[in-house]
KOLKOLDREN-731318 format. One record per residue (C-alpha): x, y, z; residue number from 0. Coordinates in Angstrom, 3 decimals, always signed. Example, Ala and Ser with C-alpha at 12.3 -4.5 7.8 and 13.67 -1.06 7.14 Angstrom:
2
{{+12.300, -4.500, +7.800}, 0} {{+13.670, -1.060, +7.140}, 1} 
END
This chain:
295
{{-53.074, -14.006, -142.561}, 0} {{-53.133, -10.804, -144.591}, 1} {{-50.941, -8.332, -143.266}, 2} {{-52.236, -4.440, -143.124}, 3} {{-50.475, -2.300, -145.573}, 4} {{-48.896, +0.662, -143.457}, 5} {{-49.791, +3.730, -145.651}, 6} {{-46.402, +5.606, -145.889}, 7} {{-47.453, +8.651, -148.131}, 8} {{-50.689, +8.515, -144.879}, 9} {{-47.985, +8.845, -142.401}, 10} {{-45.584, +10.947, -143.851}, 11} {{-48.523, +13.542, -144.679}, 12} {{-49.120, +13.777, -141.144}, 13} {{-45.602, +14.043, -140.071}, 14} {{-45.491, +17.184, -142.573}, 15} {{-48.820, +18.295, -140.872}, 16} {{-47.038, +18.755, -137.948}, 17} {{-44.159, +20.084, -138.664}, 18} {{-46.445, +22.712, -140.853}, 19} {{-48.101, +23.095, -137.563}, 20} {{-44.665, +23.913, -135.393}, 21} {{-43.183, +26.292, -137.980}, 22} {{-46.565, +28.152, -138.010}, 23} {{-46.605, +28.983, -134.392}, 24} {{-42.279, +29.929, -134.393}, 25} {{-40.800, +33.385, -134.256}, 26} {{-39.205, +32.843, -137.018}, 27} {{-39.182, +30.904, -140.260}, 28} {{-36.746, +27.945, -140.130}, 29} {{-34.766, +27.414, -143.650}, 30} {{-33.291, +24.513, -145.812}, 31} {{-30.451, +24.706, -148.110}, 32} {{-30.271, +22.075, -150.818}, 33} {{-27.169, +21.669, -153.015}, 34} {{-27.340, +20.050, -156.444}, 35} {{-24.678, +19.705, -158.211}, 36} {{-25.032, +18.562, -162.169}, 37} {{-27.729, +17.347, -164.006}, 38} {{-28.691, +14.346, -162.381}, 39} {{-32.856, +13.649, -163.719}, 40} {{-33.527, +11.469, -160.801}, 41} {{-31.725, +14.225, -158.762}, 42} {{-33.457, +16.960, -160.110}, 43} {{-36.812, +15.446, -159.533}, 44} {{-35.911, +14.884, -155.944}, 45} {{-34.979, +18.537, -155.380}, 46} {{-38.357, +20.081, -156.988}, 47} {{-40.026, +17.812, -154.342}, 48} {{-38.177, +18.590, -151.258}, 49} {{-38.257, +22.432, -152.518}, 50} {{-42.088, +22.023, -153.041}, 51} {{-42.454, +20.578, -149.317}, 52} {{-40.053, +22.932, -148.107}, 53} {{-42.592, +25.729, -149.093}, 54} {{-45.806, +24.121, -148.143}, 55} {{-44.667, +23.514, -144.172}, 56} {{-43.779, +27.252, -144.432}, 57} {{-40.322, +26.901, -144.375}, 58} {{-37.780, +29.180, -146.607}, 59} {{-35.881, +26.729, -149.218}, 60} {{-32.586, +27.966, -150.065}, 61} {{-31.720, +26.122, -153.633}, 62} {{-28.498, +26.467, -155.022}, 63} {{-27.002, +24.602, -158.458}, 64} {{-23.488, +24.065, -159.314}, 65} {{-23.119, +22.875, -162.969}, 66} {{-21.471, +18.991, -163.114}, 67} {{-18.011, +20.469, -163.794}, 68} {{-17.987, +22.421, -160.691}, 69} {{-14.820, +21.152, -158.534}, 70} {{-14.527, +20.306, -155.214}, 71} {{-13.702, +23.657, -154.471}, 72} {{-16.299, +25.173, -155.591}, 73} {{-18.849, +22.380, -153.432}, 74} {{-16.968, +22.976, -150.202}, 75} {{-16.505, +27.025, -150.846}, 76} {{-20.323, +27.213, -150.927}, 77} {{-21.161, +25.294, -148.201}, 78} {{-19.254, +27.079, -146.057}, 79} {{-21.309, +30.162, -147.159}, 80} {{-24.417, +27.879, -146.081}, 81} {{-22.395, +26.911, -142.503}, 82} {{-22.346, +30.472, -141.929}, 83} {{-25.171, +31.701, -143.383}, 84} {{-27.608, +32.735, -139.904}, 85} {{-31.243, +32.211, -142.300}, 86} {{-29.939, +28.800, -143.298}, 87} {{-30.571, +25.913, -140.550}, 88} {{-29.987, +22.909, -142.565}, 89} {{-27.883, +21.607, -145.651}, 90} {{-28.995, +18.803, -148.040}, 91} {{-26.353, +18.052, -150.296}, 92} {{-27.777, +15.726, -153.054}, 93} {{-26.433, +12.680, -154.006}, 94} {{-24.973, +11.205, -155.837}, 95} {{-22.134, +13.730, -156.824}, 96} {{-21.111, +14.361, -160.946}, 97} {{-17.799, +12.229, -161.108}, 98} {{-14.366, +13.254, -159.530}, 99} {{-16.341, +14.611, -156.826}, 100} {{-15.621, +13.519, -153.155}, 101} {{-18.926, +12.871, -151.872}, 102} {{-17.756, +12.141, -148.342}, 103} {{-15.574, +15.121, -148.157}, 104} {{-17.608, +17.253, -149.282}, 105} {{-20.657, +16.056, -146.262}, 106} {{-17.650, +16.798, -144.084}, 107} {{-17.866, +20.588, -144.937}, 108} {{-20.939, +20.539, -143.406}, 109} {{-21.651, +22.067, -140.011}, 110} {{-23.367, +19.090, -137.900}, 111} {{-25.793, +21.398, -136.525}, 112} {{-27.282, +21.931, -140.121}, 113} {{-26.607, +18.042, -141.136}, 114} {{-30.455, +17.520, -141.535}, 115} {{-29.353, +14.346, -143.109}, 116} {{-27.301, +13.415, -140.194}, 117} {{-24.779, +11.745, -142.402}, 118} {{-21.522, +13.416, -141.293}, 119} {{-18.855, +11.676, -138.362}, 120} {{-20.437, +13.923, -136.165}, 121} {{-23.689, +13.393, -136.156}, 122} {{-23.073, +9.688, -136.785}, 123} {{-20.852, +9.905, -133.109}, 124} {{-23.756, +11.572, -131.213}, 125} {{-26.332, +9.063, -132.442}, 126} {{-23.902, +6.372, -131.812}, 127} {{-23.269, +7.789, -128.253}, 128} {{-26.681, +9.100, -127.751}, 129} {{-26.332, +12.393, -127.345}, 130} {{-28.769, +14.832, -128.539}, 131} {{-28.230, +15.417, -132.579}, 132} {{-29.789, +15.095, -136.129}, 133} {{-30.258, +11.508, -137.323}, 134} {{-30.752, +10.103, -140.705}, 135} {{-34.027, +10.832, -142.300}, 136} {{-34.908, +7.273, -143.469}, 137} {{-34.179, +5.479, -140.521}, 138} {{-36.293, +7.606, -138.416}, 139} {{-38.995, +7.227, -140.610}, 140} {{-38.861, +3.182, -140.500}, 141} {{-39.122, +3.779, -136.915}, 142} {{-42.284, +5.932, -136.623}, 143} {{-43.583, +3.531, -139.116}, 144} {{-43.413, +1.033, -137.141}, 145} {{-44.656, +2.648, -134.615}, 146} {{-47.650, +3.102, -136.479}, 147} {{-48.204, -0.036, -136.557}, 148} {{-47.260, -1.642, -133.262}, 149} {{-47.847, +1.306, -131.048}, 150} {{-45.375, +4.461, -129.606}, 151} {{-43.580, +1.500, -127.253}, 152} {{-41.372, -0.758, -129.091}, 153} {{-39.659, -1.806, -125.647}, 154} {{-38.660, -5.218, -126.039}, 155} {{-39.656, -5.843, -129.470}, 156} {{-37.063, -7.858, -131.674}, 157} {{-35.751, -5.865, -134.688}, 158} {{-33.775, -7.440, -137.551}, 159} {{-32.047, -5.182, -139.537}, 160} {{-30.413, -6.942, -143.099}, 161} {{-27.868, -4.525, -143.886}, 162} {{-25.067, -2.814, -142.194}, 163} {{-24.288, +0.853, -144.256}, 164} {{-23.895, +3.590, -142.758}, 165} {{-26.959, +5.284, -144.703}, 166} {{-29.745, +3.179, -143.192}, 167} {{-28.408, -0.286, -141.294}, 168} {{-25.866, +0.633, -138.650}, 169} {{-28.348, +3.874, -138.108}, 170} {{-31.736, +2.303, -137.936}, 171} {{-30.267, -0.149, -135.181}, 172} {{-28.968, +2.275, -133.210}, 173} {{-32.703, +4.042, -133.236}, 174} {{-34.240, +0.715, -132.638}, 175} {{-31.991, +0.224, -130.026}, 176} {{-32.705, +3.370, -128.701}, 177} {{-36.696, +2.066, -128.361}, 178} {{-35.678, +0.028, -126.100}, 179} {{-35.858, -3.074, -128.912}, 180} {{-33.573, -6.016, -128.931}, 181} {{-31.431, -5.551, -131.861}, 182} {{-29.534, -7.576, -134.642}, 183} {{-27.884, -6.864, -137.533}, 184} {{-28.488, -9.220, -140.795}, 185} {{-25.906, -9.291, -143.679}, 186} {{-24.393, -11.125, -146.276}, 187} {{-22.089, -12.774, -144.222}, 188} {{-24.611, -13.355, -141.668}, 189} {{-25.428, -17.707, -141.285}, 190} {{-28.614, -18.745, -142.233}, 191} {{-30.474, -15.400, -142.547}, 192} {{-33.565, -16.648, -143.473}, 193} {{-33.926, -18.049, -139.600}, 194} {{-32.425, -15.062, -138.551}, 195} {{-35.047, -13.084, -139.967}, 196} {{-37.879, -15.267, -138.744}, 197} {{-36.976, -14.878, -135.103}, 198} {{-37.868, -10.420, -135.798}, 199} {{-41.036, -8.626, -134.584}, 200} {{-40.121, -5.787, -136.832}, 201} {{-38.321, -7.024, -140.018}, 202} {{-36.258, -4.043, -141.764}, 203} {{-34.516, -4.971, -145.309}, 204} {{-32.095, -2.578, -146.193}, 205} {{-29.779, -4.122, -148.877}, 206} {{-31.003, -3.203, -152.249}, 207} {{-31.629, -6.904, -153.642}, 208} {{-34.923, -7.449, -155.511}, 209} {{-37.665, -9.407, -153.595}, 210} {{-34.563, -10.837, -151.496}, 211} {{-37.206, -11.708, -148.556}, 212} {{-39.722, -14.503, -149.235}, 213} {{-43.021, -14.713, -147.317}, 214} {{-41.249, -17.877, -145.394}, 215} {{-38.560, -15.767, -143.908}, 216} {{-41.508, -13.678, -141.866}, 217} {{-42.502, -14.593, -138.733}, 218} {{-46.370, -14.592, -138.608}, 219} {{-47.507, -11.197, -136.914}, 220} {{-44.093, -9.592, -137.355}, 221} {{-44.037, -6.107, -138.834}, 222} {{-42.079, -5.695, -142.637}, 223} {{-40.653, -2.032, -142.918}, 224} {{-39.458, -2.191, -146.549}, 225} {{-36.441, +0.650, -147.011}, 226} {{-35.431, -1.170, -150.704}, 227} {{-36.381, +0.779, -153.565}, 228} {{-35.499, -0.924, -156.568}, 229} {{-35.872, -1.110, -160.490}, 230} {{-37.067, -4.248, -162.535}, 231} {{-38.046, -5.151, -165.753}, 232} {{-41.312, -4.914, -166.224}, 233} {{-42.320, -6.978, -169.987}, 234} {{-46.061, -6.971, -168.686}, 235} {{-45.920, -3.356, -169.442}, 236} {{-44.133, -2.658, -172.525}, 237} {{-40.839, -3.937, -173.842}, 238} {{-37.993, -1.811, -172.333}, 239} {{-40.486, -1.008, -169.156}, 240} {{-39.781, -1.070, -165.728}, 241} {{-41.492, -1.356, -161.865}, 242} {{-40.309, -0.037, -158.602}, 243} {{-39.870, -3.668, -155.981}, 244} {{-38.890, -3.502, -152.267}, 245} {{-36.033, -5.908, -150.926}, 246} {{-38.949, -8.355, -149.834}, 247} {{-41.636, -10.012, -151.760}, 248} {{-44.773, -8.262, -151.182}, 249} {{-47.226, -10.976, -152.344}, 250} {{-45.707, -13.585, -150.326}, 251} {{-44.523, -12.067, -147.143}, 252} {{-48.329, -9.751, -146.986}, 253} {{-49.336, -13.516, -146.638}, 254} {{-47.987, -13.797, -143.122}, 255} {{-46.856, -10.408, -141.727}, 256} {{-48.965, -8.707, -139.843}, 257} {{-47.668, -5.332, -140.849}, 258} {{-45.919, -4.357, -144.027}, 259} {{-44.713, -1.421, -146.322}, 260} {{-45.768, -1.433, -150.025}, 261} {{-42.923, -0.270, -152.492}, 262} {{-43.733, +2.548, -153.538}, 263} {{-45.615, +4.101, -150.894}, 264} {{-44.347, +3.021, -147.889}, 265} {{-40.750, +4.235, -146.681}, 266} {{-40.136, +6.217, -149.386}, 267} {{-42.208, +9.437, -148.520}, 268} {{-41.019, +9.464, -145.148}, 269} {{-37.395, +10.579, -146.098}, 270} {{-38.746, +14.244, -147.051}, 271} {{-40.885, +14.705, -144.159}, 272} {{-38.342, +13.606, -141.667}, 273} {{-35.881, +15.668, -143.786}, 274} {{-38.665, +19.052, -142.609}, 275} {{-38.746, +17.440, -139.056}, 276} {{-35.006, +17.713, -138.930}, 277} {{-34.816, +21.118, -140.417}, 278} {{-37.307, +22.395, -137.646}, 279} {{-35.386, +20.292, -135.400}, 280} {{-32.379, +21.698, -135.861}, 281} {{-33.434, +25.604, -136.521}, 282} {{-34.455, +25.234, -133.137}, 283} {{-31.635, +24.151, -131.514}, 284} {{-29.922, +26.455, -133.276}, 285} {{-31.426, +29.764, -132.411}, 286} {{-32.741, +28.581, -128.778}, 287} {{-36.359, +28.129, -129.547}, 288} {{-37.890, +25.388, -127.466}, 289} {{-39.401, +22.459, -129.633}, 290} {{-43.349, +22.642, -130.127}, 291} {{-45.063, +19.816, -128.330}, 292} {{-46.255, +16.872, -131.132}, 293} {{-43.164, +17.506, -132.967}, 294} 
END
């Protein structure tokens, strides 16, 4: 078997087609604050792309910089200017934070309603409890993607999630679970995960180990939504070069999933388009404007 690549950058193009689509037919123009704090490169890059989008769905972006010896003061005091701000729907706040900063207090600050990130103890509660609410950008994307490739009804489809953080494990269960999928949750801890992983329909490796998954951990058929991002050595291309790998290894596990995410490519883009879909999302639950169909 040869699995079918799921195009992420494919997907998340026409996610962003859509939401380009709702903003263009709402009375108003939805818009998206994002914080950066220092001089982060990898940070910076980030921000110039979710800016860029920002612009293109026809969204206002609201970017504000604080230089890396800005205190914690000074990263709560302005977002509560955003919180109050009316023309501001949602706050990014890009991580990570310089040093001495309180990341966690600081996504605290931040009103839930604007959490287009969906990372504060509010909207982790109303996800948890399923109540209407923002939810993490990168979970929701593994979800459409797979989706994509299995079709809108995931109703009792096993998903195995490997990893339990509160960025992407606990929350991508919950929205699994939410799809009406059996659901478990893989970890370290977690005895014999390679048959653990073998009994999923939709395989998610969230842990941030190299190539961790081998093609015999797969269950033939099963679909492989990558979330790892991660940085080798690469010697083929240069001494001191590197290449971005997923948590699974592609080579082997394309060999007998029917459905899987290349890294880069795959889960990756879907962050900043379900980052727009949140910030329409949110703008209209905010001002009372009812959600455009497709959205």
């Amino acid at each position: 078997m040869s699995a079918v690549r799921i195009d992420g950058s494919g997907v998340a193009a026409d996610v962003r087609a859509s939401v380009a689509r709702a903003v263009a037919g709402l009375p108003g123009k939805p818009g998206l604050a994002v914080v950066l704090v220092g001089e982060d490169a990898a940070s910076e890059v980030y921000v110039r792309n979710k800016v860029k989008a920002t612009a293109e769905a026809g969204m206002t972006s609201h970017h504000h910089r604080l230089p890396a010896h800005a205190s914690q003061s000074d990263v709560e005091t302005l977002i509560a200017t955003l919180n109050a701000d009316p023309e501001v729907d949602g706050i990014l706040l890009q991580l990570p934070l310089p040093a001495g900063l309180n990341a966690d207090a600081a996504i605290e600050r931040i009103d839930p309603d604007k959490d287009v990130d969906g990372l504060t103890e509010v909207s982790a509660g109303r996800l948890s409890l399923g109540k209407p609410g923002l939810r993490p950008c990168t979970p929701v994307g593994s979800v459409i993607l797979a989706q994509r490739a299995l079709g809108a009804n995931l109703s009792g489809k096993h998903a195995v999630i490997i990893g339990r953080s509160i960025l992407v494990g606990k929350p991508a269960a919950l929205l699994f679970l939410a799809e009406n999928c059996t659901v478990t949750i893989a970890h370290s801890r977690s005895a014999d995960l390679p048959a653990i992983c073998r009994t999923a329909d939709i395989l998610v490796p969230a842990v941030g180990k190299p190539e961790m998954v081998r093609g015999d951990w797969v269950k033939p058929g099963a679909a492989l939504i990558d979330v790892g991002i991660n940085r080798v050595p690469a010697p083929d291309k240069g001494e001191g070069k590197t290449r971005l790998v997923g948590d699974a290894h592609f080579e082997s596990c394309a060999e007998v999933a029917g459905f899987i995410t290349p890294v880069p490519g795959g889960v990756g883009p879907m962050t900043i388009a379900c980052l727009l879909r949140n910030t329409v999302l949110a703008a209209c639950a905010r001002r009372g404007w009812p959600v455009p169909a497709g959205l």
